[in-house]
C-alpha positions in Angstrom: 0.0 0.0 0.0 2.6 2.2 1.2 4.2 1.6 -2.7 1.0 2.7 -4.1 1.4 5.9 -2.6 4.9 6.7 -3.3 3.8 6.2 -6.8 0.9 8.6 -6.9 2.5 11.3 -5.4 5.7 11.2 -7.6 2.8 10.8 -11.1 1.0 13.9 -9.3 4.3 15.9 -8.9 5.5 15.3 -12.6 1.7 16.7 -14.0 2.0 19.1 -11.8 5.2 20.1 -12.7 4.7 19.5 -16.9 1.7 22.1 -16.0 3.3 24.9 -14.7 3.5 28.1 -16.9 7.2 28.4 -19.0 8.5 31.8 -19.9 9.0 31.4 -23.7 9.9 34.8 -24.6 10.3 38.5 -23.1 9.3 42.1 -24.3 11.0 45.1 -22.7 8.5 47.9 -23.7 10.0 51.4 -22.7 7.1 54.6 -22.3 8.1 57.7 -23.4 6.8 61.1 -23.4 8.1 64.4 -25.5 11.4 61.7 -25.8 11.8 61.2 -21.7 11.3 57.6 -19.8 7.8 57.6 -18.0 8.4 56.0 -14.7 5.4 54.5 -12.8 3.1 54.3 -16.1 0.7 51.1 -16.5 1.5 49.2 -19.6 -1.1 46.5 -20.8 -0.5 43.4 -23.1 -3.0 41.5 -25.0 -2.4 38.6 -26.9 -4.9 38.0 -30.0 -6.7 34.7 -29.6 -9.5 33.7 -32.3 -11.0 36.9 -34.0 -10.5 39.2 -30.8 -8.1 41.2 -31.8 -7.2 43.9 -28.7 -7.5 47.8 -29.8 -7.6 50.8 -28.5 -10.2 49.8 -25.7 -9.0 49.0 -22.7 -11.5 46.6 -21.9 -9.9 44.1 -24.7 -6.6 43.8 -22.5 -7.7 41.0 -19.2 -4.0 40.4 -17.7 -2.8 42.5 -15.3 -0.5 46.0 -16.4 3.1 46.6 -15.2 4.6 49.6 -14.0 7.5 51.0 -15.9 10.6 51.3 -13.4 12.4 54.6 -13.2 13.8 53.6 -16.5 10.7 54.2 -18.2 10.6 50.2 -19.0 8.5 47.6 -18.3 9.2 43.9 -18.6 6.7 41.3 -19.9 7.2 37.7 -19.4 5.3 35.6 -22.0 4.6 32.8 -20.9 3.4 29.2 -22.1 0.4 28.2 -22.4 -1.3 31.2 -22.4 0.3 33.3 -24.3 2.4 31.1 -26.6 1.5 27.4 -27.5 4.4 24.9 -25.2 7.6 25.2 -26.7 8.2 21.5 -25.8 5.4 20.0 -28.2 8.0 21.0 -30.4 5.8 24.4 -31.6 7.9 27.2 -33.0 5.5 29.7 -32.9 5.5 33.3 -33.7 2.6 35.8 -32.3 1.2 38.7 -32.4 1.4 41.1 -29.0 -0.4 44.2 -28.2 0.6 46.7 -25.8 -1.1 49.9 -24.6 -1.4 52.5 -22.0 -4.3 53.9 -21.2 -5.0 56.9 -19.1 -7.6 57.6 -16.0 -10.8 57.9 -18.5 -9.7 54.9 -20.3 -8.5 56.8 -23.0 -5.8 55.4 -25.5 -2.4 56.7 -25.0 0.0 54.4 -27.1 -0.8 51.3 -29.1 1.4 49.0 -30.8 1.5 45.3 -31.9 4.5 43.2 -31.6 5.3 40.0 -33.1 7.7 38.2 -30.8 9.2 34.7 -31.4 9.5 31.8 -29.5 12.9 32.5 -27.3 13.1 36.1 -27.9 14.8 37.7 -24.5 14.1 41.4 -23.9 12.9 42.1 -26.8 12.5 45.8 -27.6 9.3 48.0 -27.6 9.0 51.3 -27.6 5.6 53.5 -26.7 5.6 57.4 -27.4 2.4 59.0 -24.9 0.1 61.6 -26.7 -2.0 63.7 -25.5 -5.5 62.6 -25.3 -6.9 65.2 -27.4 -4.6 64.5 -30.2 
């Protein structure tokens, strides 16, 4: 019995393990404004799945934004399998990011698609702010 066991919990820790999120690529998106570094700025990413392709409305982007550091950058970690398909089922896969900032009335103040490769590290972006009213 006690076998049994030992063999359950080492077949749950390897699924558990094959099902835990890889970083397959990384985006360094720096925010800019009249050509200086933005620090503290929200960034959002969107990855286009099926015929939702994200916009300018920030109700199309549902992860979580990152701050940009005193740089002005912040750094997105794309990850498998939500954003790209498992690198070890052999895909080599290249896809389509979108990255926005928004600002308190959910207006759209840079927008840019990205198309980032499987094993891409810090991979550059780079968003210029405009004025809302532009």
């Amino acid at each position: 019995m006690r076998k049994i066991q030992i063999l359950l919990a080492a077949l749950a820790a390897v699924v558990m393990s094959s099902c835990m999120f890889k970083t397959e690529a990384t985006v360094d998106v720096t925010v800019l404004k009249n050509g200086q570094p933005q620090e503290g700025v929200l960034v959002y990413k969107a990855v286009a799945h099926g015929d939702v392709i994200p916009s300018y409305y920030k109700q199309n982007y549902k992860d979580a934004p990152v701050k940009t550091n005193a740089a002005g950058v912040a750094h997105f970690e794309l990850k498998s399998p939500d954003d790209f398909a498992p690198s070890s089922v052999g895909a080599d896969e290249t896809i389509t990011v979108y990255f926005a900032v928004f600002d308190d009335n959910d207006d759209c103040l840079a927008f840019e698609p990205l198309k980032v490769k499987t094993g891409e590290k810090n991979k550059p972006l780079t968003l210029n702010l405009k004025n809302p009213n532009e």
